[in-house]
C-alpha positions, -999 to +999 in steps of 0.1 A: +714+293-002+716+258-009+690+235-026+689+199-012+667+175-028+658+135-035+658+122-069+652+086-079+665+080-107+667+047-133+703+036-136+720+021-163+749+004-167+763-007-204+795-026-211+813-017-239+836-052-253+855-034-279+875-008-252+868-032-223+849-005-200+817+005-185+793+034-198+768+045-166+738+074-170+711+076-158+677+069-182+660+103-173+692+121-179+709+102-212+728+132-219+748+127-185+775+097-192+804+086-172+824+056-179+851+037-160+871+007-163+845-015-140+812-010-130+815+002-100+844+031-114+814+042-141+789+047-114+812+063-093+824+085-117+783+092-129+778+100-088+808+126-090+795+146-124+758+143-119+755+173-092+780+191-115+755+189-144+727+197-122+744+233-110+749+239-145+716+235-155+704+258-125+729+286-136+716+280-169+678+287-157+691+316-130+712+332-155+689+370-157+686+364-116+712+379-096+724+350-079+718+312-087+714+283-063+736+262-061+722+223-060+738+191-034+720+163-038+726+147-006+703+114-011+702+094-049+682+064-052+683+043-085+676+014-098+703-009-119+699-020-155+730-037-165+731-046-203 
């Protein structure tokens, strides 16, 4: 059974001089970082792991069920902050 949901979510964008890239997360979920060589490769790369992280957490949670969900979030809505 699959879980599909809408999340808005605060994102931001920080660029790093010293290596020259991007470092995207999003502010409710800080511990979720992806970076990338421009901004748009960071966010990209944030959109491909973010679902990852979010089944993980679910296993996490349905680990003493039988059988965990698994979570697609079709639709993300964010806002930028680009520092």
């Amino acid at each position: 059974m699959n879980l599909t949901m809408k999340i808005d979510l605060d994102l931001v964008v920080i660029a790093d001089e010293e290596t020259h890239t991007f470092n995207a997360f999003f502010q409710e979920f800080p511990e979720v970082i992806a970076d990338g060589s421009t901004k748009e490769e960071a966010i990209s790369n944030l959109l491909h792991v973010f679902p990852c992280y979010l089944n993980q957490q679910r296993k996490k949670q349905s680990a003493f069920q039988h059988s965990a969900k698994n979570v697609n979030v079709n639709t993300l809505s964010f806002k930028t902050t680009i520092a």
